[in-house]
TIFI-641545 format. One record per residue (C-alpha): chain; residue in three letters; residue number from 1; x, y, z. Coordinates in steps of 0.2 Angstrom, whole numbers, plus 5000, padded with zeros to 4 digits. Each point is the difference from the previous one (the first is absolute). Layout:
<sites>
+-------+------+------+------+------+------+
: chain : resn : resi :   px :   py :   pz :
+-------+------+------+------+------+------+
:     A :  Ala :  NUM :    X :    Y :    Z :
...
+-------+------+------+------+------+------+
</sites>
This chain:
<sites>
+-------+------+------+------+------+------+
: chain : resn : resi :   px :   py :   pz :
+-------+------+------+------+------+------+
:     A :  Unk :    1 : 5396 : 5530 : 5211 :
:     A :  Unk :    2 : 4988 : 4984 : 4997 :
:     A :  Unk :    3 : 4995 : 4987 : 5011 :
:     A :  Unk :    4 : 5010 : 4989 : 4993 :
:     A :  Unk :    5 : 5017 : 5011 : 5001 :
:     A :  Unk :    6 : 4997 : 5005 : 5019 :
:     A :  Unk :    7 : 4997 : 4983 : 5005 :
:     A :  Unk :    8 : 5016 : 4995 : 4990 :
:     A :  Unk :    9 : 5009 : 5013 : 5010 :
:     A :  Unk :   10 : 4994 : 4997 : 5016 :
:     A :  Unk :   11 : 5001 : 4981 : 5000 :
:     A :  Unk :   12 : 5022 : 5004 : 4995 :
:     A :  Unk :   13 : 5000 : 5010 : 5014 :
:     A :  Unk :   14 : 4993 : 4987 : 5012 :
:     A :  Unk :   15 : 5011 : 4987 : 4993 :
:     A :  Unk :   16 : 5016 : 5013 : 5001 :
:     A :  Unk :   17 : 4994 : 5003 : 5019 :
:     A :  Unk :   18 : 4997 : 4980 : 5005 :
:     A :  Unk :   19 : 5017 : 4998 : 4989 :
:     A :  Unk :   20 : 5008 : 5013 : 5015 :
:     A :  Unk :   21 : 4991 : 4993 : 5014 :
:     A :  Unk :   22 : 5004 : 4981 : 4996 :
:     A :  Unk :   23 : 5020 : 5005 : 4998 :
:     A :  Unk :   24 : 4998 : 5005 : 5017 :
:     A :  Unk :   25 : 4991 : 4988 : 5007 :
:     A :  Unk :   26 : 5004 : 4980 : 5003 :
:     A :  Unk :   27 : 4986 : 4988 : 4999 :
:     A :  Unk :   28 : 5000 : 4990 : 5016 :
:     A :  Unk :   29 : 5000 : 4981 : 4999 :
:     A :  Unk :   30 : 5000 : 4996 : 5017 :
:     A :  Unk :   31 : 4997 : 5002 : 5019 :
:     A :  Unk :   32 : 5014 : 4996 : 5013 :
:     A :  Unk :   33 : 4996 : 5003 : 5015 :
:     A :  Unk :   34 : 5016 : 5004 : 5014 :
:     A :  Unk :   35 : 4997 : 4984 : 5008 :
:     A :  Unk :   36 : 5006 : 5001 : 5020 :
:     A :  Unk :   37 : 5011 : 4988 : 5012 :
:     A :  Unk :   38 : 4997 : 5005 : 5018 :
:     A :  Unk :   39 : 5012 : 4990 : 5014 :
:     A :  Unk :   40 : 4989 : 4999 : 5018 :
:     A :  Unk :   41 : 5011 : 5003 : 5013 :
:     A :  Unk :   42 : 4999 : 4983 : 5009 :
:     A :  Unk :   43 : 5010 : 5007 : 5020 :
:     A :  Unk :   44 : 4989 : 5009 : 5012 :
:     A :  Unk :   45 : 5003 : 5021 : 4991 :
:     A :  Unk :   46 : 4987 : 5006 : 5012 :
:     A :  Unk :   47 : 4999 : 5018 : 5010 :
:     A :  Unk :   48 : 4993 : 4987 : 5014 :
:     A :  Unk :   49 : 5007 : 4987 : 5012 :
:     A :  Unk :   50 : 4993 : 4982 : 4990 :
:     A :  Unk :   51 : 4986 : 4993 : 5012 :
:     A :  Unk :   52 : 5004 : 4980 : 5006 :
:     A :  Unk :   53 : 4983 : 4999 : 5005 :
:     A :  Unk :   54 : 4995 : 5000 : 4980 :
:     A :  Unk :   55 : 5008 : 4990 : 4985 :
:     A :  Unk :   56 : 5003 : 5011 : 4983 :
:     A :  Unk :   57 : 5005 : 4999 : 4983 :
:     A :  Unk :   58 : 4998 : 5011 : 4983 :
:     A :  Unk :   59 : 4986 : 4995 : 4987 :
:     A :  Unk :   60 : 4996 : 5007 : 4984 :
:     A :  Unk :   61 : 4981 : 5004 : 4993 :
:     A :  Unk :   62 : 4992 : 5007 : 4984 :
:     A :  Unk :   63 : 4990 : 5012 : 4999 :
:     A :  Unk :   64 : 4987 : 5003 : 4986 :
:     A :  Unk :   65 : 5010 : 5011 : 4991 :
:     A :  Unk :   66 : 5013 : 4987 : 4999 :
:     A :  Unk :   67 : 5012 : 5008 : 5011 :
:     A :  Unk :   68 : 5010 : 4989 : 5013 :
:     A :  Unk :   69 : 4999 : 5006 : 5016 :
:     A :  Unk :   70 : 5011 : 4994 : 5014 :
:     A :  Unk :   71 : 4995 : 4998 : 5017 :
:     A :  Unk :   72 : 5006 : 4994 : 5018 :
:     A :  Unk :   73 : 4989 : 4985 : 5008 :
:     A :  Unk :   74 : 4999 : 5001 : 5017 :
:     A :  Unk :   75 : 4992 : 4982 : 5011 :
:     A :  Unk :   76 : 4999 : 4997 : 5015 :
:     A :  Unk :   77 : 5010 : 4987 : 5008 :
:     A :  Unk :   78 : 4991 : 4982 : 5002 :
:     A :  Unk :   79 : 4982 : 5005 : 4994 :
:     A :  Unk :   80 : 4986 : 4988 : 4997 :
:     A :  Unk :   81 : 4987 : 5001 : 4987 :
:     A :  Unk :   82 : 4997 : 5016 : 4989 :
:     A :  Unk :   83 : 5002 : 5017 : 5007 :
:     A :  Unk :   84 : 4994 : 5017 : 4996 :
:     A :  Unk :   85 : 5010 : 5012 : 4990 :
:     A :  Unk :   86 : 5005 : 5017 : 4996 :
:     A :  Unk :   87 : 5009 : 5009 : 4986 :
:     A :  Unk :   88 : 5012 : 5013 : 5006 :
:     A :  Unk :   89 : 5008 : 5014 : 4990 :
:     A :  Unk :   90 : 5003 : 5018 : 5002 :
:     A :  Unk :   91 : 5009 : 5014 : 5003 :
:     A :  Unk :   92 : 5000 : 5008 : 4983 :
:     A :  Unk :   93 : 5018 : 4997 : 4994 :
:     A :  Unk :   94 : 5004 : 4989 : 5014 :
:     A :  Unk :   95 : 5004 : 4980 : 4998 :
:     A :  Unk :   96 : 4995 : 4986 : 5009 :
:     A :  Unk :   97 : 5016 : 4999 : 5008 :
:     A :  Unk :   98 : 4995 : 5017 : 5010 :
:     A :  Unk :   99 : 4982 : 5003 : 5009 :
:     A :  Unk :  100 : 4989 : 4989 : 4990 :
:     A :  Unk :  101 : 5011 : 4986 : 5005 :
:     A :  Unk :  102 : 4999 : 5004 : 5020 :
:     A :  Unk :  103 : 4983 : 5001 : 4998 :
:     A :  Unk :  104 : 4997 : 4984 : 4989 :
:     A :  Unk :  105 : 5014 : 4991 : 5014 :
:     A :  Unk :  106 : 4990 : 5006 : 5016 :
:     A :  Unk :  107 : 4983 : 4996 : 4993 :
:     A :  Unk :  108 : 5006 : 4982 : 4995 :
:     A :  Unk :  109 : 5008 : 4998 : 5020 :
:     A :  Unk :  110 : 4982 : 5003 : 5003 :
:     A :  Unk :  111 : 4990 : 4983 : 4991 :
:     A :  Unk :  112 : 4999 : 5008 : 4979 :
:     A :  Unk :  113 : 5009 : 4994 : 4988 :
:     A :  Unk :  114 : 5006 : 5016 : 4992 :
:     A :  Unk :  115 : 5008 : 5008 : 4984 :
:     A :  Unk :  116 : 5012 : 5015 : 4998 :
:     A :  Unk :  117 : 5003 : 5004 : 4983 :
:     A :  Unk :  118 : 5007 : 5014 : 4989 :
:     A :  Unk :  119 : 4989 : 5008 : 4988 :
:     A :  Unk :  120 : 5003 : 5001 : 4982 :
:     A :  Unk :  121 : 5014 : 5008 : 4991 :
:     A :  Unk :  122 : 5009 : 5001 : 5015 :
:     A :  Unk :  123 : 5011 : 4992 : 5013 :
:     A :  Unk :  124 : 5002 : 4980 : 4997 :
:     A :  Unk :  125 : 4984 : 5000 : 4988 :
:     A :  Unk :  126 : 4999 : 5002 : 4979 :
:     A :  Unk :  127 : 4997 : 5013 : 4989 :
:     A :  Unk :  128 : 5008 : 5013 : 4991 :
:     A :  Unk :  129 : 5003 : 5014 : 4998 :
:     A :  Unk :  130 : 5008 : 5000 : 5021 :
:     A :  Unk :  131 : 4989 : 5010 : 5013 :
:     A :  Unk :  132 : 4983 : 5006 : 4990 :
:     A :  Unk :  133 : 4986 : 4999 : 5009 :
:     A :  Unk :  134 : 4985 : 4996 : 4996 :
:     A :  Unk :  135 : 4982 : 5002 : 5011 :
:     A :  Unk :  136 : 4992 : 4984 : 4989 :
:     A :  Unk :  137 : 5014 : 4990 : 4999 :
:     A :  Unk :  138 : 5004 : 5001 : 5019 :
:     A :  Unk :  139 : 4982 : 4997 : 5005 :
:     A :  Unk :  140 : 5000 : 4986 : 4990 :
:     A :  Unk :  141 : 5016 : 4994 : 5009 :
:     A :  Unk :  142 : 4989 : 4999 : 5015 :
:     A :  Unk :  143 : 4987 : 4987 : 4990 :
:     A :  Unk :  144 : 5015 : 4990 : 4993 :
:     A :  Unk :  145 : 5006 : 4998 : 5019 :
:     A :  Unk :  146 : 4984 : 4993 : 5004 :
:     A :  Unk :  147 : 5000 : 4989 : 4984 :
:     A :  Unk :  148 : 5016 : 4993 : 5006 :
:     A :  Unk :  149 : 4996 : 4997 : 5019 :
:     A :  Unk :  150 : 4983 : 4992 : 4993 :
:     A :  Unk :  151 : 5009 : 4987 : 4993 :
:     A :  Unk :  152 : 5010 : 4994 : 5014 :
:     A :  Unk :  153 : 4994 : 4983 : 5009 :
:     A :  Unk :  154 : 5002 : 5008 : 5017 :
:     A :  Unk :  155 : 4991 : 5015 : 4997 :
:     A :  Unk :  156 : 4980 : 5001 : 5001 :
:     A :  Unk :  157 : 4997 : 5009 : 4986 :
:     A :  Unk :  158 : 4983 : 5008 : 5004 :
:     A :  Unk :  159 : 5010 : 5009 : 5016 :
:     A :  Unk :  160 : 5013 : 5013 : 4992 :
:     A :  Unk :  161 : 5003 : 5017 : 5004 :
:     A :  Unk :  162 : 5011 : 5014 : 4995 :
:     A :  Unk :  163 : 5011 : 5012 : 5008 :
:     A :  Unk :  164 : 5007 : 5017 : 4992 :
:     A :  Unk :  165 : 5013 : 5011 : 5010 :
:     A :  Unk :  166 : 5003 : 5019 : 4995 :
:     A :  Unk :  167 : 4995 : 5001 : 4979 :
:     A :  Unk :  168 : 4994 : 4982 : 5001 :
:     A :  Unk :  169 : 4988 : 5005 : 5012 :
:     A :  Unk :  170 : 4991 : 5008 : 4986 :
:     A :  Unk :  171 : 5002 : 4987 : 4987 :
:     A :  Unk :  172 : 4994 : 4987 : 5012 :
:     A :  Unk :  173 : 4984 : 5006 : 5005 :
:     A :  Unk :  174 : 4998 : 5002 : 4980 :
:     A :  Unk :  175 : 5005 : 4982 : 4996 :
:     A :  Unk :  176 : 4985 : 4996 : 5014 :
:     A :  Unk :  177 : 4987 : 5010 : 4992 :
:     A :  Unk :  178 : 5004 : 4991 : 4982 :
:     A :  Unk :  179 : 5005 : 4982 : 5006 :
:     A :  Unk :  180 : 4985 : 4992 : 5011 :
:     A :  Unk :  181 : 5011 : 4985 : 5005 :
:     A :  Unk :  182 : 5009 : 5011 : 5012 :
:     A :  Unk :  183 : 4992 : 4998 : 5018 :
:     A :  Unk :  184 : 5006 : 5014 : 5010 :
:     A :  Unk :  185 : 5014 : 5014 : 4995 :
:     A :  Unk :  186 : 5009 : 5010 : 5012 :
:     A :  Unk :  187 : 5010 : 5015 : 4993 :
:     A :  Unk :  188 : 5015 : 5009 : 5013 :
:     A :  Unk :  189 : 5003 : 5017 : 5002 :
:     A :  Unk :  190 : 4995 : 5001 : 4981 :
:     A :  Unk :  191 : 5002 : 5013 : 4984 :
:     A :  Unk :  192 : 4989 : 5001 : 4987 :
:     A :  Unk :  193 : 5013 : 5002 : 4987 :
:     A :  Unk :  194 : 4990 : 5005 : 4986 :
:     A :  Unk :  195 : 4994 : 5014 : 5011 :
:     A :  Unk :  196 : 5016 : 5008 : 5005 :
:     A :  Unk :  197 : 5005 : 4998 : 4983 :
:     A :  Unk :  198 : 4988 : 5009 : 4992 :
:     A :  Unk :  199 : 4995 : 5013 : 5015 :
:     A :  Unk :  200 : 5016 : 5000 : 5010 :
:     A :  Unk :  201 : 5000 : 5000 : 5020 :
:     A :  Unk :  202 : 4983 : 5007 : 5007 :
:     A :  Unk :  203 : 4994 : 5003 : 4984 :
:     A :  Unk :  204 : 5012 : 5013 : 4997 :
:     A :  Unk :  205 : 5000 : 5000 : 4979 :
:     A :  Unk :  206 : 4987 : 5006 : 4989 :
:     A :  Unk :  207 : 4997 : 4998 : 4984 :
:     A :  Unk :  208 : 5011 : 5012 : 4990 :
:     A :  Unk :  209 : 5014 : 4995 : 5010 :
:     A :  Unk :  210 : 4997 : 4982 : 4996 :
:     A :  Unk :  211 : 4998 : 5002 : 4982 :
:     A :  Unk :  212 : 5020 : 5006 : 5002 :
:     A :  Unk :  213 : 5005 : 4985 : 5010 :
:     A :  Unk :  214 : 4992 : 4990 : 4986 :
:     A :  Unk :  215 : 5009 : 5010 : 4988 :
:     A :  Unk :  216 : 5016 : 5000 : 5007 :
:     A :  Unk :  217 : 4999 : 4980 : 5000 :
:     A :  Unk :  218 : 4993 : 5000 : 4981 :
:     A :  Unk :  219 : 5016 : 5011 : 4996 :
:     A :  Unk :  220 : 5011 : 4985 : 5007 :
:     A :  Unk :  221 : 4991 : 4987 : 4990 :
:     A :  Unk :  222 : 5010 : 5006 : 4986 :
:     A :  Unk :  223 : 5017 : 4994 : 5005 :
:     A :  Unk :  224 : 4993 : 4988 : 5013 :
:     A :  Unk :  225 : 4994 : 4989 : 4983 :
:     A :  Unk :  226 : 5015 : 5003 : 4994 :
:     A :  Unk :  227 : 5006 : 4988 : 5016 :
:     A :  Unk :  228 : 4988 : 4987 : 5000 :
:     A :  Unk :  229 : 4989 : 5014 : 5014 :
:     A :  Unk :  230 : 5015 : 4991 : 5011 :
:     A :  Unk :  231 : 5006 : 5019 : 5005 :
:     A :  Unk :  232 : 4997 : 5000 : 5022 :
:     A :  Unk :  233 : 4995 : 5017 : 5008 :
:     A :  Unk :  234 : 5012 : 5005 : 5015 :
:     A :  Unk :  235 : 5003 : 4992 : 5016 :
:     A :  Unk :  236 : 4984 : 5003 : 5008 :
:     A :  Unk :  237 : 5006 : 4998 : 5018 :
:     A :  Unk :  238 : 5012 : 5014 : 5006 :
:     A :  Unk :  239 : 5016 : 4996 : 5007 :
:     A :  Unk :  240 : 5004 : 5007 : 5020 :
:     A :  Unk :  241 : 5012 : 5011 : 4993 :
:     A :  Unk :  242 : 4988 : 5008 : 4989 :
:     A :  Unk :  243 : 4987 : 5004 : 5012 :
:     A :  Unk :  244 : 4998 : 5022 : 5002 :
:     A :  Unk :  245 : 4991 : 5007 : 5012 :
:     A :  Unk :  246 : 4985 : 4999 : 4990 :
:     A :  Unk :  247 : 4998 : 4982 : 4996 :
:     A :  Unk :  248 : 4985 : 4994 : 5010 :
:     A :  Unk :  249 : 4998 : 4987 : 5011 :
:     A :  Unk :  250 : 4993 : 4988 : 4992 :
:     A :  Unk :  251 : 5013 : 4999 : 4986 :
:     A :  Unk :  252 : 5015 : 5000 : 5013 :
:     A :  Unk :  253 : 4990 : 4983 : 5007 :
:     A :  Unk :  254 : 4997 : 4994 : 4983 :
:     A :  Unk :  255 : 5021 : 5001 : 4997 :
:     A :  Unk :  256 : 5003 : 4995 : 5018 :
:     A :  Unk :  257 : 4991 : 4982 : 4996 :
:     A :  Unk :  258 : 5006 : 4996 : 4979 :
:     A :  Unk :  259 : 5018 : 5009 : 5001 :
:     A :  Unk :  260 : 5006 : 4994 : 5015 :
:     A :  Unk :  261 : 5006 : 4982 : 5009 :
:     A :  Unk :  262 : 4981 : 5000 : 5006 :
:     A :  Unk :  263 : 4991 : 4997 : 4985 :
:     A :  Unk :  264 : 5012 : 5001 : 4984 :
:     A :  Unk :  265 : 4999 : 4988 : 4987 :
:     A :  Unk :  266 : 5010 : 5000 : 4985 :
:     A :  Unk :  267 : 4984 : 4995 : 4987 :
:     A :  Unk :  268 : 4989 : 5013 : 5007 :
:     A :  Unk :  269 : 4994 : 5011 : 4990 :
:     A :  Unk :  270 : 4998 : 5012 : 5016 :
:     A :  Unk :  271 : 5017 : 4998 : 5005 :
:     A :  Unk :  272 : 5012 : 5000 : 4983 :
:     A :  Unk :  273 : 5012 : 5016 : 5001 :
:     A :  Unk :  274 : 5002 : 4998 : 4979 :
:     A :  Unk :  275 : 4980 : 5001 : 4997 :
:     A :  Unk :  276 : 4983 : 4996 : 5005 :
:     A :  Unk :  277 : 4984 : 5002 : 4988 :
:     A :  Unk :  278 : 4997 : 4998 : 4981 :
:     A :  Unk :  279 : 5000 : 5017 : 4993 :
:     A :  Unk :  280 : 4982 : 4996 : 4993 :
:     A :  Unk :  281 : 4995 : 4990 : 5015 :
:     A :  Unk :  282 : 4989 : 5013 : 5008 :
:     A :  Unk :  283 : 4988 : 5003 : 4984 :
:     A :  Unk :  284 : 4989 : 4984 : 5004 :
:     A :  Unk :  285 : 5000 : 5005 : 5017 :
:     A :  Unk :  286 : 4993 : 5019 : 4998 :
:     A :  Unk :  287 : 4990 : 4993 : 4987 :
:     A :  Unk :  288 : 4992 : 4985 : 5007 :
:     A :  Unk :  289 : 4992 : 5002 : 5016 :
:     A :  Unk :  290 : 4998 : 4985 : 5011 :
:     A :  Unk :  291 : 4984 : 4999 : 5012 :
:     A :  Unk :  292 : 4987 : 5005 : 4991 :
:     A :  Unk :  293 : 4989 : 4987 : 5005 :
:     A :  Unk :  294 : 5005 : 4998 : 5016 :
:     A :  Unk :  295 : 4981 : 5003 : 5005 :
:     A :  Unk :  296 : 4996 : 4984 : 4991 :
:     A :  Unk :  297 : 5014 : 4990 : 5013 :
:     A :  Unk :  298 : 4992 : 4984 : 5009 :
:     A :  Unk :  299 : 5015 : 4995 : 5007 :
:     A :  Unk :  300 : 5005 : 5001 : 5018 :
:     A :  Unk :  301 : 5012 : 5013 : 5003 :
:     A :  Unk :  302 : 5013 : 5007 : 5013 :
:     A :  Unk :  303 : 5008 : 5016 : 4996 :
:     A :  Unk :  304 : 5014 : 5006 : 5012 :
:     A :  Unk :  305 : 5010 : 5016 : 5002 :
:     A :  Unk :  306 : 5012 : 5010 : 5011 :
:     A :  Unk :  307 : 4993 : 5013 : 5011 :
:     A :  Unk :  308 : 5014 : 5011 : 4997 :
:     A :  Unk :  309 : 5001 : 4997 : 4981 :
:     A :  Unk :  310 : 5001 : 5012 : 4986 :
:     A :  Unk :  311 : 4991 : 4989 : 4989 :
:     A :  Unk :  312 : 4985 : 4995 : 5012 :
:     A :  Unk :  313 : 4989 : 5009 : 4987 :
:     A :  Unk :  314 : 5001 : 4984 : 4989 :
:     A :  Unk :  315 : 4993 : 4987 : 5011 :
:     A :  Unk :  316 : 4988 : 5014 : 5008 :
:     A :  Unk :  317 : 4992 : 5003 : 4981 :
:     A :  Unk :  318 : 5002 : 4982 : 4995 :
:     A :  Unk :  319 : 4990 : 4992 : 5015 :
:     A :  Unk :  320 : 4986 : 5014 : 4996 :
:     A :  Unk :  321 : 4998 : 4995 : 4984 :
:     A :  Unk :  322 : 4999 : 4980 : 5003 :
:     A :  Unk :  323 : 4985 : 4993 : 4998 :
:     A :  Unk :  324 : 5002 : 4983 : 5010 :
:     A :  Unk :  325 : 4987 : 5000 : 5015 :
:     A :  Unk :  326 : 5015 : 4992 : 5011 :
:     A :  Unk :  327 : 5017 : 5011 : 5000 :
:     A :  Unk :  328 : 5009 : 5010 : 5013 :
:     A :  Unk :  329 : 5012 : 5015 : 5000 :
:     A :  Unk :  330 : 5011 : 4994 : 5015 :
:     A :  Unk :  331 : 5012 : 5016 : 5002 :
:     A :  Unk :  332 : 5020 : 4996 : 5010 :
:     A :  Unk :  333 : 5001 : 5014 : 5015 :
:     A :  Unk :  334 : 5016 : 5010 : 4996 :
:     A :  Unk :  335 : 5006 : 4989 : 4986 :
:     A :  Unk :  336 : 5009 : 5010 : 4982 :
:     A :  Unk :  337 : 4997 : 4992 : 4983 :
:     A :  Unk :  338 : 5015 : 4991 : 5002 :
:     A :  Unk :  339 : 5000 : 4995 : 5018 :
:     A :  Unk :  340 : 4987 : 4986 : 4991 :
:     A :  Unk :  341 : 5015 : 4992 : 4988 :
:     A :  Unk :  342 : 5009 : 4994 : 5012 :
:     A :  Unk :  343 : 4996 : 5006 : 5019 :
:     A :  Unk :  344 : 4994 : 4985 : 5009 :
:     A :  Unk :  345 : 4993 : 5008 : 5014 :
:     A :  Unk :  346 : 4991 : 5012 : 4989 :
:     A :  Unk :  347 : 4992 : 4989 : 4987 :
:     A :  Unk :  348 : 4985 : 4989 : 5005 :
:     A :  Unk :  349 : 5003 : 4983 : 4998 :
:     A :  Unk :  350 : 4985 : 4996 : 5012 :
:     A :  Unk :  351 : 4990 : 5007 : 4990 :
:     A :  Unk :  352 : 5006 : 4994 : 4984 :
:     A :  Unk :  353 : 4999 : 4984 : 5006 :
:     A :  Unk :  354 : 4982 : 5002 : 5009 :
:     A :  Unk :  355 : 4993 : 5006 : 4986 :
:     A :  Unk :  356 : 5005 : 4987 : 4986 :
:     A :  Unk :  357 : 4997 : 4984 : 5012 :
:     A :  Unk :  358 : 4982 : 5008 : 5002 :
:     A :  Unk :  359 : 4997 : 5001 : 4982 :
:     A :  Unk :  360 : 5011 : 4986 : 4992 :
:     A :  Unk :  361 : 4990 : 4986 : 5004 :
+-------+------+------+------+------+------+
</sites>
């Protein structure tokens, strides 16, 4: 066959096989993005008594991913002159009507102008698909709370702080080691999420193992596309009647505070009986780990824990790694993970308060 002949030939097949290819295949002409209308909840939906020593109302903020988060802005009553501030959020799949919200309240009875606020992709704030996490995206949550805060007339802007509870914990002291605004950070009874993610409690999965769980999630991306990745994992918080004789502890305390009267909240993510995580949400978080250059940290920091936790390890292993010269591990005698949601004679609002007046000023 000649050049000319087999370059003949091979140039009718490739039109024959585009000719295929572009019968199946529709040229796209535009981009429509699913556009979202969220209604705030304007009456007091809170797990928690509402504070008359304080005045509150919801605000919204961007953050640089263009996502609007929303948040609960808590004052206190007949202040003068700027204040101090601090950003609350956390636990990892709560909302700001559950702990970060107590905390943000309390802090704000005591002289801060404070902000509770869910994270992206999840209760009252943006972004779709519903409930994927994201260990960027949240940490920059954290900056965009600052960003807003900064911009009030009655805040100081060069005395903000941060507080993380649980998973938050984790993505706050992040947000501290990347944003040099923020003045001091305080993380409670804190996760590194990206850690259990990706090695399970107390280290407990190894390589092979994870390289099945990623897997098993990359299998689901198939259909999960199919759905916008809108497919939700399980309920992630057992119901009582579920419980065996082999459920530990700290999962029974986990239900006892997102499935009951105590702490339920029908947009939290922890406490939904239909559904909790993205199906693909934990890829980024096995993935991407958060606090690599935590020996780099400048910032002030309080890191605080049950004595009796099963997750101690987290805040013991954090505060190790932190580079700032001022920090402190201040461990809660006989106090659980969760005893630091919502138990007030457990968590340490003296301290929390102690150590942000010290170093907000």
């Amino acid at each position: 066959m000649s050049f000319k002949t087999l370059t003949s030939a091979l140039f009718l097949g490739m039109t024959l096989f585009s000719g295929v290819s572009m019968a199946n295949t529709i040229s796209a002409t535009v981009i429509d993005v699913p556009a979202q209308r969220i209604q705030l909840t304007q009456e007091w939906d809170k797990v928690f008594l509402q504070s008359n020593k304080v005045e509150h109302r919801k605000v919204t903020f961007q953050n640089r991913y263009g996502l609007v988060l929303a948040g609960d802005l808590y004052i206190p009553k007949n202040i003068k002159g700027q204040l101090p501030a601090i950003a609350v959020s956390g636990p990892f799949g709560a909302v700001k009507e559950q702990v970060s919200g107590l905390y943000a309240q309390t802090l704000a009875e005591r002289g801060f102008i404070t902000l509770a606020f869910d994270g992206s992709f999840t209760g009252e704030s943006s972004g779709l698909p519903r409930n994927m996490p994201s260990p960027e995206i949240n940490t920059e949550d954290f900056s965009a709370a600052v960003d807003f805060l900064g911009s009030l007339e009655n805040v100081n802007a060069e005395e903000i702080g941060i507080l993380g509870i649980c998973g938050w914990g984790g993505f706050a002291l992040n947000a501290a080691i990347s944003d040099t605004r923020i003045k001091a950070v305080a993380a409670s009874t804190m996760y590194d999420m990206t850690r259990v993610s990706a090695k399970g409690y107390n280290d407990s999965i190894d390589a092979k193992a994870r390289y099945e769980m990623k897997q098993n999630i990359n299998n689901a991306r198939w259909q999960a596309a199919k759905n916008g990745y809108a497919d939700l994992l399980p309920a992630n918080n057992l119901r009582s009647e579920q419980f065996t004789s082999d459920t530990p502890l700290f999962v029974k305390e986990y239900s006892d505070y997102y499935t009951t009267k105590r702490g339920f909240h029908p947009r939290s993510v922890n406490s939904n009986p239909e559904g909790s995580w993205a199906t693909t949400g934990a890829l980024a978080l096995i993935n991407m780990p958060i606090l690599q250059y935590a020996a780099e940290m400048k910032t002030p920091a309080l890191v605080v824990h049950g004595e009796k936790a099963h997750s101690r390890y987290f805040s013991e292993d954090a505060f190790k790694a932190l580079g700032s010269q001022d920090k402190e591990l201040y461990i809660v005698p006989n106090a659980t993970h969760v005893d630091l949601y919502d138990n007030l004679d457990k968590i340490p609002f003296d301290k929390f308060e102690q150590f942000f007046k010290a170093n907000l000023k």
